[in-house]
N, C-alpha and C positions, 0 to 999 in steps of 0.2 A: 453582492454584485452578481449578477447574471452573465454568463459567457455564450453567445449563441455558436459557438465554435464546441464548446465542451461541455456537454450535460452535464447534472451530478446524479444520472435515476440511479437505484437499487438495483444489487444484483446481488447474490448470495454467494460468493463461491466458497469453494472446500478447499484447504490448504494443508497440505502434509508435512508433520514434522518427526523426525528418527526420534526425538527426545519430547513428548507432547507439555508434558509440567513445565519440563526447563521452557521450552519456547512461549509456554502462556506466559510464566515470570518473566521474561525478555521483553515480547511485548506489550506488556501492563505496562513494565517500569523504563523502555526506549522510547516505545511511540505514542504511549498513552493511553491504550487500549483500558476497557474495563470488562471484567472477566463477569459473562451471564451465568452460565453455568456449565457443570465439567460430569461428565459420567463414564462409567465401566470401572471395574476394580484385574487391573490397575486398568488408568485411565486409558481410555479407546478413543475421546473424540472431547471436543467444548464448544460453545460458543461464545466468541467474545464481540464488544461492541465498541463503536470510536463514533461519537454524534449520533446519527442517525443512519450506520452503516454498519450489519451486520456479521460476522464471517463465522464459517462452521471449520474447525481444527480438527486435525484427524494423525491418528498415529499412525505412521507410514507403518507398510508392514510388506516387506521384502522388496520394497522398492527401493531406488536411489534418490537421494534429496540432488537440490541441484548442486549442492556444496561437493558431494560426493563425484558429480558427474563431470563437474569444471563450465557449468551453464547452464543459463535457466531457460525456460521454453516460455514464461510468458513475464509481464512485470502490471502489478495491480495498483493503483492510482488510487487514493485517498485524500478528500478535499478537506483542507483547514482554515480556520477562520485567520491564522495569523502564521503564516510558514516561514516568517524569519524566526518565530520564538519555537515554533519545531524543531526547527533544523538544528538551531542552537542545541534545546535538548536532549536531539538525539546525537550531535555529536559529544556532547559533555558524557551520555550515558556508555560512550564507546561505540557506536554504529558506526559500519563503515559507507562512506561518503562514495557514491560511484557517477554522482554529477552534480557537479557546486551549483547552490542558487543561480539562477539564472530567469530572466521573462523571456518567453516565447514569441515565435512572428504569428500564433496564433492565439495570444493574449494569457498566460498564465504564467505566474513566478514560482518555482517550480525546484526540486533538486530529487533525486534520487539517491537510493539507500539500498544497501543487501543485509539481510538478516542473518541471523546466525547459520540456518540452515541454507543461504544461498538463494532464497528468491528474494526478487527484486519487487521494491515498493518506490512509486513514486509520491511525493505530498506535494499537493499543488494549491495554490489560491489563485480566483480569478485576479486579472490586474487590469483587465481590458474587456470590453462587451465587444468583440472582433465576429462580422457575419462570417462565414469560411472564406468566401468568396473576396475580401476585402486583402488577405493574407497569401493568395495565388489558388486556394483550390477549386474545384471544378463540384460545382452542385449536380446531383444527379437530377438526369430527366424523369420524371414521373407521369 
């Protein structure tokens, strides 16, 4: 399904973890992730994959994760084909739960999660082709 409310384009981002191995194996075996490949001795950075979205892993290095800091400064959004048997999985694997299933007034069924290291992921599936505008928001003039 198509959401005109929520894209799903590409975006790369980098994600830093204090523990890089521990957090690939977290990943893999919580959210599903499939591990592309890992380099540096010890490991410095990876890239892992979930569908057709890919993310670059990086060993923090003098910085605070957000666990450390008591908050995260962003929360990264990951589309699934069936986010009841997600949610399910990642709660059976231990993740913790930081917003129960739930569909949105801008069409997506949806729950949130924090990772071992503190940032927050959302998984979301379309449940509605909603235009923004249909749900209260304000299309920009162009």
């Amino acid at each position: 399904m198509k959401n005109r409310s929520v894209p799903t384009d590409t975006v790369l981002p980098h994600v830093m973890y204090q523990n890089l191995p521990e957090a690939i194996d977290w990943l893999v075996k919580t959210f599903g992730f499939s591990e592309h490949y890992r380099y540096g001795n010890p490991v410095s950075g990876a890239q892992v994959r979930f569908g057709n979205t890919y993310l670059m892993l990086k060993q923090a290095r003098g910085g605070a994760s957000p666990k450390q800091l008591g908050y995260g400064t962003q929360m990264l959004t990951l589309f699934v084909t069936d986010v009841d048997a997600h949610h399910c999985h990642a709660k059976e694997a231990g993740a913790t739960i930081v917003e129960e299933l739930n569909e949105t007034c801008y069409g997506e069924r949806q729950y949130g999660v924090v990772d071992l290291d503190g940032h927050l992921w959302l998984f979301s599936q379309h449940a509605q082709d909603l235009s923004p505008d249909q749900w209260g928001a304000q299309i920009a003039k162009r």
